[in-house]
C-alpha positions as CSV (number, residue, x, y, z in Angstrom):
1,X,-13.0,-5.6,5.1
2,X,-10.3,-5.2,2.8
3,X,-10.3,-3.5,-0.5
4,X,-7.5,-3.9,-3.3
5,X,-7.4,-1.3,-6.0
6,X,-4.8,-1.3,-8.7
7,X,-3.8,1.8,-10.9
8,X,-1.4,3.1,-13.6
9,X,-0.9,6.4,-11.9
10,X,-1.4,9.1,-9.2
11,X,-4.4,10.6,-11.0
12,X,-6.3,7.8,-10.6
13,X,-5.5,6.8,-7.1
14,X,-6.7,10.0,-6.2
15,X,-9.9,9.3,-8.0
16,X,-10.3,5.5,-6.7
17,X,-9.4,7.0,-3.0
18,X,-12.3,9.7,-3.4
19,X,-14.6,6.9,-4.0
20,X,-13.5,4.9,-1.2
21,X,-14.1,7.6,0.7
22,X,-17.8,7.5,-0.3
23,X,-17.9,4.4,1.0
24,X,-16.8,5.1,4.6
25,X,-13.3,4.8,4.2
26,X,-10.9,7.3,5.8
27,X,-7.5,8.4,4.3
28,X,-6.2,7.1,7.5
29,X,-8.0,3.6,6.4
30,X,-6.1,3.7,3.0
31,X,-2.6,2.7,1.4
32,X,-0.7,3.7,-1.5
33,X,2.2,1.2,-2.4
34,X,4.5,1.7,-5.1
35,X,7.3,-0.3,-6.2
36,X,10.2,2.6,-5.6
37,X,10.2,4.0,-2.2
38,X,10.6,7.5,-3.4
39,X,7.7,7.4,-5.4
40,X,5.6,5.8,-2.4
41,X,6.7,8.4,-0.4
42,X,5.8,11.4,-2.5
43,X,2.1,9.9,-3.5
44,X,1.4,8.6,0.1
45,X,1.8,12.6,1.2
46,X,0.4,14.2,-2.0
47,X,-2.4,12.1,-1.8
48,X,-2.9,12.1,2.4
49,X,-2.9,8.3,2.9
50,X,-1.6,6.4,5.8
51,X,1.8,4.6,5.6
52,X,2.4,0.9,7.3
53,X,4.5,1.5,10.2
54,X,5.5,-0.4,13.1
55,X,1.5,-0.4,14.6
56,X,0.4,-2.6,11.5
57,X,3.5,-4.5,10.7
58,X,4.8,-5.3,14.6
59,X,8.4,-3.8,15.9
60,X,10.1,-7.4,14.9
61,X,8.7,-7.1,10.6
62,X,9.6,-3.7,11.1
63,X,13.1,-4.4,12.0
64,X,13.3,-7.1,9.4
65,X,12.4,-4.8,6.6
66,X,15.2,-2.7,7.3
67,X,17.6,-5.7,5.6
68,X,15.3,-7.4,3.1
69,X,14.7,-6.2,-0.5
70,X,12.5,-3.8,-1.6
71,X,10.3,-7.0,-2.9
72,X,10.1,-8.4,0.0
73,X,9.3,-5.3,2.3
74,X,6.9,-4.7,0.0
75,X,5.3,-8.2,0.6
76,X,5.2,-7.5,4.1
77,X,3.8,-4.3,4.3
78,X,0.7,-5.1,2.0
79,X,0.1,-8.4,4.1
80,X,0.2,-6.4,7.2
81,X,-2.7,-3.7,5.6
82,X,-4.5,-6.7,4.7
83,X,-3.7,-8.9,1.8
84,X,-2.8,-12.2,2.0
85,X,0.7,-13.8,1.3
86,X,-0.5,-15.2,-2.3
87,X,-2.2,-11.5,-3.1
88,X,0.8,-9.5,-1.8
89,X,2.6,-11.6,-4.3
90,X,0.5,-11.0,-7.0
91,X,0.3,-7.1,-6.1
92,X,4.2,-6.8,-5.8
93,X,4.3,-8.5,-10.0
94,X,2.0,-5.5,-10.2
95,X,4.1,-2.5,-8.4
96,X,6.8,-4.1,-10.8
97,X,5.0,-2.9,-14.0
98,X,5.0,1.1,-12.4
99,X,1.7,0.5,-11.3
100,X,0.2,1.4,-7.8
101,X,-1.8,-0.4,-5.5
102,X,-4.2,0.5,-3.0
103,X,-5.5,-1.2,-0.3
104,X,-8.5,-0.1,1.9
105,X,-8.7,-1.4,5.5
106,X,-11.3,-0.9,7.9
């Protein structure tokens, strides 16, 4: 099952991650995307999460990513926790805003 959470900041992913986690999810189980990589980066370890690598995306998306735009790495990545292509799209509009999403996978 996967989950989509989105959020105006790192306080309340922290909070919407706690309650995942009283529902059986693991920080290993959970995502934090952001729309600058920096930012991903700094939440994802602050906040213990996992980060899409080449085990969820594949070694050829993985590649790929490496000369697409951020958009479209983006788009990947949440697709490969989960999402489908039409709500990857409509959580990268939302990463544009400065929100962040958060996706649960089991």
């Amino acid at each position: 099952m996967t989950i989509k959470l989105t959020v105006e900041n790192a306080v309340q992913a922290k909070d919407e991650i706690e309650k995942l986690e009283t529902q059986g999810y693991s920080r290993d189980d959970i995502y934090v995307f952001a729309h600058y990589k920096k930012r991903s980066n700094d939440i994802t370890q602050a906040l213990d999460t996992e980060k899409i690598g080449i085990k969820e995306q594949g070694f050829l998306d993985s590649m790929k990513n490496m000369f697409t735009s951020r958009g479209d790495e983006l788009r990947t990545k949440m697709e490969a926790a989960g999402l489908t292509k039409e709500e990857a799209a409509s959580a990268e509009e939302e990463l544009d805003h400065g929100k962040l999403v958060l996706i649960a996978k089991k």
